[in-house]
C-alpha positions as a Python dict, from the first residue, in 0.01 Angstrom:
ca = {
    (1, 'X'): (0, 0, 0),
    (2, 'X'): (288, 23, 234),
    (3, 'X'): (588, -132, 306),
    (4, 'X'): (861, -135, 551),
    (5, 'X'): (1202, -69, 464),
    (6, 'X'): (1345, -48, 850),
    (7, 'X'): (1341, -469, 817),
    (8, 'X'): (1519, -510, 523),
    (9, 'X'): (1772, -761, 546),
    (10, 'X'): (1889, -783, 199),
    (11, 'X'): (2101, -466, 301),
    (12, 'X'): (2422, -475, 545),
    (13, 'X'): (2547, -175, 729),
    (14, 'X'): (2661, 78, 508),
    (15, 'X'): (2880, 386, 707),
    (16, 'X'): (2735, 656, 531),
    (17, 'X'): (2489, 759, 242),
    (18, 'X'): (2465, 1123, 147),
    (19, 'X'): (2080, 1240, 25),
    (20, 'X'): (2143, 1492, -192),
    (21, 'X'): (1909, 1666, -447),
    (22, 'X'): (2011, 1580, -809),
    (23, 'X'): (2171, 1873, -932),
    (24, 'X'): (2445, 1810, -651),
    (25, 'X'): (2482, 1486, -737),
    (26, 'X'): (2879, 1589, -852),
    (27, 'X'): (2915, 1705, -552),
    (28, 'X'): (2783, 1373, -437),
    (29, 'X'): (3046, 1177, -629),
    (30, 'X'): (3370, 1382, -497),
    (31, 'X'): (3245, 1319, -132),
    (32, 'X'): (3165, 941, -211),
    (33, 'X'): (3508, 892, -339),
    (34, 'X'): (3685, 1094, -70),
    (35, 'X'): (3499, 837, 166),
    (36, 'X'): (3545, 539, 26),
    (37, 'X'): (3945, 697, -1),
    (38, 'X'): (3960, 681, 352),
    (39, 'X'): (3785, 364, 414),
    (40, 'X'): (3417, 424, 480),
    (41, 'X'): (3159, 201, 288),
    (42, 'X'): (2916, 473, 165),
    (43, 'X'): (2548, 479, -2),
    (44, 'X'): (2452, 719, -285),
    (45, 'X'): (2123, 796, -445),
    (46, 'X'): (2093, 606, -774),
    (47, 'X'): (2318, 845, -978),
    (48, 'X'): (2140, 699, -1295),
    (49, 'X'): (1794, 839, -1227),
    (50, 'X'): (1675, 1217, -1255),
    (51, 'X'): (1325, 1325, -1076),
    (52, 'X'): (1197, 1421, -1422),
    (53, 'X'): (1295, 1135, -1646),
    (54, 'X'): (1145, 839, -1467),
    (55, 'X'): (789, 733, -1397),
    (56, 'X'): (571, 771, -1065),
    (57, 'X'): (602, 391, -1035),
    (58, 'X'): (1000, 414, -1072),
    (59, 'X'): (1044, 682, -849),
    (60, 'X'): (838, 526, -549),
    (61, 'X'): (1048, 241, -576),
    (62, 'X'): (1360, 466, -608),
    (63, 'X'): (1276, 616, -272),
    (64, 'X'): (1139, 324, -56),
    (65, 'X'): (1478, 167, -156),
    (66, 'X'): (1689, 454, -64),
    (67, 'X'): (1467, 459, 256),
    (68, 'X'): (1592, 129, 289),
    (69, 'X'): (1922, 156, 251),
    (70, 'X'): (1933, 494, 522),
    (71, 'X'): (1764, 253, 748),
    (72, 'X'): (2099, 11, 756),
    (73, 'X'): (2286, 328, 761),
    (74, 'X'): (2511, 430, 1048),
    (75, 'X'): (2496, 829, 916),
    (76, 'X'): (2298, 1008, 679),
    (77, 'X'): (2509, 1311, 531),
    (78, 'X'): (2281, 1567, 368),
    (79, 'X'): (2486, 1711, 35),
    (80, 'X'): (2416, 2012, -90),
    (81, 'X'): (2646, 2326, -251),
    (82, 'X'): (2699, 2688, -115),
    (83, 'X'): (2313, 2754, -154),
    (84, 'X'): (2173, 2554, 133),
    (85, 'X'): (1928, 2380, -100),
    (86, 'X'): (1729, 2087, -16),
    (87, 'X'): (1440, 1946, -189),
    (88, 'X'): (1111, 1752, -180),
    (89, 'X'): (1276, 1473, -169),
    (90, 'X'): (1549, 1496, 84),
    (91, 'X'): (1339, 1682, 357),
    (92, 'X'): (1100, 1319, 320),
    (93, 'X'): (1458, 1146, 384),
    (94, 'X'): (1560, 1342, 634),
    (95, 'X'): (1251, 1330, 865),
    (96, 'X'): (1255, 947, 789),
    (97, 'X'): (1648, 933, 917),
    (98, 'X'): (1541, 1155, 1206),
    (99, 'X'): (1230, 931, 1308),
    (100, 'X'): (1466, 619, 1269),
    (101, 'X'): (1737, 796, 1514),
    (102, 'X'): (2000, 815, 1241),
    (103, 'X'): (2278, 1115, 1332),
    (104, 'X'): (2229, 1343, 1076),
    (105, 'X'): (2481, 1564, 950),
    (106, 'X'): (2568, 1803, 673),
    (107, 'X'): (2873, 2023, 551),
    (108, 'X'): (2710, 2337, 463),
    (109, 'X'): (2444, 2528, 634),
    (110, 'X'): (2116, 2412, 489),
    (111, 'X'): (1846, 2729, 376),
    (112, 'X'): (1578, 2556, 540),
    (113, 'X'): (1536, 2605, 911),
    (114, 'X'): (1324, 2280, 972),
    (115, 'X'): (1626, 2064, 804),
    (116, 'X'): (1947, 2247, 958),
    (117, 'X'): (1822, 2230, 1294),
    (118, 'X'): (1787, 1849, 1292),
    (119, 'X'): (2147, 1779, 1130),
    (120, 'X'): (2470, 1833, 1300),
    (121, 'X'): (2684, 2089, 1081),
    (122, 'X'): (3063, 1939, 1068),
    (123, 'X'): (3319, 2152, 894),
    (124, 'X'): (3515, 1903, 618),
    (125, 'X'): (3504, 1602, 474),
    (126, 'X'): (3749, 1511, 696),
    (127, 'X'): (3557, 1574, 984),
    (128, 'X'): (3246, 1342, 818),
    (129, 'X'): (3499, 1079, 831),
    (130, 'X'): (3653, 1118, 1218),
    (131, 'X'): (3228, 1117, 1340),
    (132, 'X'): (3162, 831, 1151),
    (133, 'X'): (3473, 641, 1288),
    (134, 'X'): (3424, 728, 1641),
    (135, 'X'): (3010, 576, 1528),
    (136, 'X'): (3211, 292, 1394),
    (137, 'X'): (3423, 195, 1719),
    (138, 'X'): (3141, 264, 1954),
    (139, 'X'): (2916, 42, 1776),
    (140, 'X'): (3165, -245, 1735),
    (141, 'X'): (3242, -210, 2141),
    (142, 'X'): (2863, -199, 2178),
    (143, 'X'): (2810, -548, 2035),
}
């Protein structure tokens, strides 16, 4: 069974949502609310849900939904700590951002080659927020 997620129009344009492996999901929060600080609308994974503690069923519909919600994204921000690590699950959102033509960006260097050379590295927080602003304005001119 499939199902498309790039159609959804239960969603509205979100600024950013950060994929993120669970153990970073504090990491996660702090960027969220230094977003949302400076007036971005962002998307997180469900912070509720751990990998391990939910069911096969509950986790496909975890992901098609976050797949949904990149897909009304205008930037997916890859989080991740000092370590560069990046999961199962956030290479499979990654290439889906990537085949969608989603910028893709990060604020560490990522360990896996086949990830980092796909996002754009930015320096700060700060910097996340001037590249999705100048997305912002361009898109509004755009329309």
């Amino acid at each position: 069974m499939t199902e498309s997620v790039i159609g959804d129009t239960n969603l509205t344009m979100t600024d950013v949502i950060l994929s993120s492996s669970a153990r970073f999901y504090p990491i996660v929060i702090e960027l969220r609310d230094e977003l949302q600080r400076a007036g971005l609308s962002v998307q997180t994974p469900n912070l509720k849900f751990v990998a391990a503690s939910v069911s096969p069923t509950r986790k496909r519909q975890l992901t098609v939904d976050f797949l949904a919600k990149i897909s009304k994204s205008r930037v997916v921000c890859v989080v991740t700590d000092a370590s560069g690590y990046v999961g199962r699950s956030v290479s499979l959102e990654v290439g889906f951002a990537y085949a969608i033509r989603k910028p893709l960006v990060c604020l560490q260097d990522l360990e896996d080659p086949a990830i980092s050379c796909l996002c754009k590295k930015l320096s700060s927080a700060n910097a996340l927020i001037r590249f999705t602003r100048a997305l912002r304005s361009r898109s509004r001119v755009s329309q």
